[in-house]
DSSP file (Angstrom, degrees, kcal/mol; ACC not computed):
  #  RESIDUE AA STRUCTURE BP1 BP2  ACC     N-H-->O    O-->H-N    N-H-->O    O-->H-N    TCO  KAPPA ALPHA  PHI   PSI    X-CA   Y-CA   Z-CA
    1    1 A X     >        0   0    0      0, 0.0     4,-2.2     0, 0.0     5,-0.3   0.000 360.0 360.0 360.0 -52.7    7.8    6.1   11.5
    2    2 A X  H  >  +     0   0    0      2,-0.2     4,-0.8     1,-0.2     7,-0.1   0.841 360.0  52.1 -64.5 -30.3    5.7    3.2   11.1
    3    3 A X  H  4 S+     0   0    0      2,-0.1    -1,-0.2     1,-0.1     4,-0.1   0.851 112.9  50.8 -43.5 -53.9    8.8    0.8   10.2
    4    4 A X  H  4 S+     0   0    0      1,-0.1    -2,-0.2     2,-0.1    -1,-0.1   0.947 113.9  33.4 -49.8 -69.2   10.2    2.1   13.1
    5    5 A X  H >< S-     0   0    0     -4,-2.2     3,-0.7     1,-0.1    -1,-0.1   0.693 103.1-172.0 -71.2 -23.2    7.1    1.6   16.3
    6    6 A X  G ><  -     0   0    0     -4,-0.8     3,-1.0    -5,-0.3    -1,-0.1  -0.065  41.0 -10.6  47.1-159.5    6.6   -1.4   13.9
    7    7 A X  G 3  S+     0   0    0      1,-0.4    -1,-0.2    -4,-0.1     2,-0.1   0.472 129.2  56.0 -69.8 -34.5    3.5   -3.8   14.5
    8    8 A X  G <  S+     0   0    0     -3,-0.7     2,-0.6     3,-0.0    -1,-0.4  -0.168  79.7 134.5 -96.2  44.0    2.0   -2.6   18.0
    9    9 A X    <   -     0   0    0     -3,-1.0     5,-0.1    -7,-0.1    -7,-0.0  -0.694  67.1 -95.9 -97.6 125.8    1.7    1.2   16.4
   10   10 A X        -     0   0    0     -2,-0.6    -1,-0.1     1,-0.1    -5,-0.0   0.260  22.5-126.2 -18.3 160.4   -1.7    2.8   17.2
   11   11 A X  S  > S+     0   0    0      2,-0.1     4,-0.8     3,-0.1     5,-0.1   0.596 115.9  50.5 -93.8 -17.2   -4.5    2.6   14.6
   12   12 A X  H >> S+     0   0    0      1,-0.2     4,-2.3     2,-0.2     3,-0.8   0.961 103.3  52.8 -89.1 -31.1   -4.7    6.0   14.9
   13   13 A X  H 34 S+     0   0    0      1,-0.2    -1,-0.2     2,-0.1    -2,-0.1   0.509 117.0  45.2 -59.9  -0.9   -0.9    6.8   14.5
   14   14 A X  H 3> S+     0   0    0      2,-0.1     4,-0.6     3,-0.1    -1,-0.2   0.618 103.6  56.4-116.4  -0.9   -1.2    4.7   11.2
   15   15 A X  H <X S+     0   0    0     -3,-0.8     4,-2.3    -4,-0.8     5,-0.2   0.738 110.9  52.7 -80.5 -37.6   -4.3    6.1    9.8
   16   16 A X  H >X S+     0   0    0     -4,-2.3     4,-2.4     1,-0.2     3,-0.6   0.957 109.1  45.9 -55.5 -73.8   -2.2    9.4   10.1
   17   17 A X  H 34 S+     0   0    0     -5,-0.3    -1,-0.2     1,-0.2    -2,-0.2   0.808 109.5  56.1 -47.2 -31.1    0.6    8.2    8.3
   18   18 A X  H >< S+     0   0    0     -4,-0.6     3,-1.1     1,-0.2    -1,-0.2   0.720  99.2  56.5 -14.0 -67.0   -1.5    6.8    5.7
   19   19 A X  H X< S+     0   0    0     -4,-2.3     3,-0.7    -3,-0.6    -1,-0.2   0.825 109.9  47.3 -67.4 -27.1   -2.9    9.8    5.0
   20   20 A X  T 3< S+     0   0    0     -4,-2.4    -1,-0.2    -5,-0.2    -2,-0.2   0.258 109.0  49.9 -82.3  13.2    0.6   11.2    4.4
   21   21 A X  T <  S+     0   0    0     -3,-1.1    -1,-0.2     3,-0.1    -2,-0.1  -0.183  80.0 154.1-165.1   2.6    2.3    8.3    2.0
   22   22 A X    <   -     0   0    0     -3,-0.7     5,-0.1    -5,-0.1     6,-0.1  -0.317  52.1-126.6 -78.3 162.4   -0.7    8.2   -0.5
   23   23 A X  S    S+     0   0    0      1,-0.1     2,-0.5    -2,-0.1    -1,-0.1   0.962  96.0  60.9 -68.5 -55.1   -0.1    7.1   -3.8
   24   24 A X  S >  S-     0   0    0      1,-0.2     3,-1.7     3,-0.1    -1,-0.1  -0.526  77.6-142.7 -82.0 129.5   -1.7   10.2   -5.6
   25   25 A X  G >  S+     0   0    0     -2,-0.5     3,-1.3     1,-0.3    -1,-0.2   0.698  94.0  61.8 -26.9 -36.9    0.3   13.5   -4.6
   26   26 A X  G 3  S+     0   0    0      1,-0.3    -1,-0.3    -3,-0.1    -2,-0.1   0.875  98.5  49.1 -81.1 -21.1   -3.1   15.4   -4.5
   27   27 A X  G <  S+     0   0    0     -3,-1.7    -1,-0.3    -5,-0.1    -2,-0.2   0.319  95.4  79.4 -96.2  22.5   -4.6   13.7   -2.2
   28   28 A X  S <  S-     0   0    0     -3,-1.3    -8,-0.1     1,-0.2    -9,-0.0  -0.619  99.9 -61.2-115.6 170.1   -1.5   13.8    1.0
   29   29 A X        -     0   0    0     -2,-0.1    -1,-0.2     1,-0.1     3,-0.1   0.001  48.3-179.8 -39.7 145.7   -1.1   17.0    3.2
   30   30 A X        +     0   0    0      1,-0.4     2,-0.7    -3,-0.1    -1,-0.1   0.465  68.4  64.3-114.1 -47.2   -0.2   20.0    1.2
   31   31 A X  S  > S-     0   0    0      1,-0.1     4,-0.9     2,-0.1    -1,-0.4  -0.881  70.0-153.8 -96.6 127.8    0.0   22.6    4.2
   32   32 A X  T  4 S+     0   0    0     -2,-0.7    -1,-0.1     1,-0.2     5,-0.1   0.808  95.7  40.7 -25.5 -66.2    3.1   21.6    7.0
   33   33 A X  T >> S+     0   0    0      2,-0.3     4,-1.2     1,-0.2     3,-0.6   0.624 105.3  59.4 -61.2 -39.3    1.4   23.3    9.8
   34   34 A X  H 3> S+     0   0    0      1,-0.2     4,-2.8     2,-0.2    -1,-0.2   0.942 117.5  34.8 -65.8 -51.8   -1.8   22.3    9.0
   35   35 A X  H 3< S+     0   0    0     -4,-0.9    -2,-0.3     1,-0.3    -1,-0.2   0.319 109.0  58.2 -94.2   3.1   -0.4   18.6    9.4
   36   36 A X  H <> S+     0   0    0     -3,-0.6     4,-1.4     2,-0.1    -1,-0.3   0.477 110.5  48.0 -99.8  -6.2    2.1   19.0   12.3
   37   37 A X  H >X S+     0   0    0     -4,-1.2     4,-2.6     1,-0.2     3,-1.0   0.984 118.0  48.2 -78.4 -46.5   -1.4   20.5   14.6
   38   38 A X  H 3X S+     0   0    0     -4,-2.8     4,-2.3     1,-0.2    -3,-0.2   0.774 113.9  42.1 -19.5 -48.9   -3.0   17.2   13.1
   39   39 A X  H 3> S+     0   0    0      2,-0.2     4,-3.5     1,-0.2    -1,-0.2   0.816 113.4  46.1 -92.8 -22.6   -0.3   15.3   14.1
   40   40 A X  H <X S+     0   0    0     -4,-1.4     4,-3.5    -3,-1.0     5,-0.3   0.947 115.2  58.8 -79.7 -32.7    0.3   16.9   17.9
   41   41 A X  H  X S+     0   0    0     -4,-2.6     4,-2.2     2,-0.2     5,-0.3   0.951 105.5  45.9 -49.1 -51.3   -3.7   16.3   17.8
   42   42 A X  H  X S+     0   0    0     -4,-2.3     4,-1.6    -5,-0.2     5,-0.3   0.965 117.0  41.9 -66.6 -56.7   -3.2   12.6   17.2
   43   43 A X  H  X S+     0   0    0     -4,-3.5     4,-2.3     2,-0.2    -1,-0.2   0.793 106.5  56.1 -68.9 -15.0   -0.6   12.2   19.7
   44   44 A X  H  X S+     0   0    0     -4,-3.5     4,-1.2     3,-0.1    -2,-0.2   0.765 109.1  58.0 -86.6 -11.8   -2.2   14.4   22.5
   45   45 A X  H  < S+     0   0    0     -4,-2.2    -2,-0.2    -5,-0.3    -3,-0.1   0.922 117.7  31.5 -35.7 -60.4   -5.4   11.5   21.8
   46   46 A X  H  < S+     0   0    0     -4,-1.6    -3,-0.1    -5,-0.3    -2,-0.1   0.946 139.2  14.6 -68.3 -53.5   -3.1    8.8   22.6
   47   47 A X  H  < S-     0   0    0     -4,-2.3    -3,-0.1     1,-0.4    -2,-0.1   0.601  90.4-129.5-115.2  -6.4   -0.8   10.0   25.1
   48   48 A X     <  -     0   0    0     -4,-1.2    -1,-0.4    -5,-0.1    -2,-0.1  -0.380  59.6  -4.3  77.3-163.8   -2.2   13.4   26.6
   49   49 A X  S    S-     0   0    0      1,-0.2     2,-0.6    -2,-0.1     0, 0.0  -0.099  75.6 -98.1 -55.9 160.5    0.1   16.8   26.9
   50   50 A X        -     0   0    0      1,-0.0     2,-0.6     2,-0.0    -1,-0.2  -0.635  37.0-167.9 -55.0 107.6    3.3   17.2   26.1
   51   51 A X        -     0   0    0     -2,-0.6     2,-0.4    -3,-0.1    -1,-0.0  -0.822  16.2-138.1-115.5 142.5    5.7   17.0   29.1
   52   52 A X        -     0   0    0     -2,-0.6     2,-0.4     0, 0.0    -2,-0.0  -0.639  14.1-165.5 -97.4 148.8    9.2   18.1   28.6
   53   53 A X        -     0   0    0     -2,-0.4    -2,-0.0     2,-0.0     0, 0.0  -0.991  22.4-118.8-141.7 115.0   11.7   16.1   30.1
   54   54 A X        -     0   0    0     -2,-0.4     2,-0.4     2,-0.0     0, 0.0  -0.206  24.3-155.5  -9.1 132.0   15.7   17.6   30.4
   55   55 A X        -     0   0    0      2,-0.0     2,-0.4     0, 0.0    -2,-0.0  -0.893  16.7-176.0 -95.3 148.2   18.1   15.5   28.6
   56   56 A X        -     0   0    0     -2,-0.4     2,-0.3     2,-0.0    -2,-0.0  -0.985  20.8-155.4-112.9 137.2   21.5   15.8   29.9
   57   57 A X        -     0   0    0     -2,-0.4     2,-0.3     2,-0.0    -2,-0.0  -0.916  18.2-137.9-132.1 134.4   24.8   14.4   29.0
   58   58 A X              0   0    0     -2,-0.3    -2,-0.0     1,-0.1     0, 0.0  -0.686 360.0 360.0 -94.4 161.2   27.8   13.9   31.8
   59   59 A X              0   0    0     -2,-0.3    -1,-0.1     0, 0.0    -2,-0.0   0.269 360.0 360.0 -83.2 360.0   31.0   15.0   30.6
């Protein structure tokens, strides 16, 4: 993720990721759930709600 948004990526979207990619095992997320409301927290910080947007594909 962070490879990806590359250099201008929030401080907070990389303190998150951080936390998720540390070297000892014991210390990173353990519960999923716990760390995708963490993660929807950290992006409704940044960006606000979620708005859902259609995709569509013409035939």
């Amino acid at each position: 993720m962070t490879d990806l948004i590359g250099p201008r990526i929030p401080s907070a979207l990389k303190r998150f990721a951080h936390g998720c990619t540390l070297d000892n095992p014991r210390q990173r997320p353990t519960d999923a759930w716990d760390l995708l409301t963490e993660f929807d927290d950290v992006l409704h910080r940044l960006w606000g709600p979620r708005v859902f947007r259609p995709f569509s594909m013409s035939s």
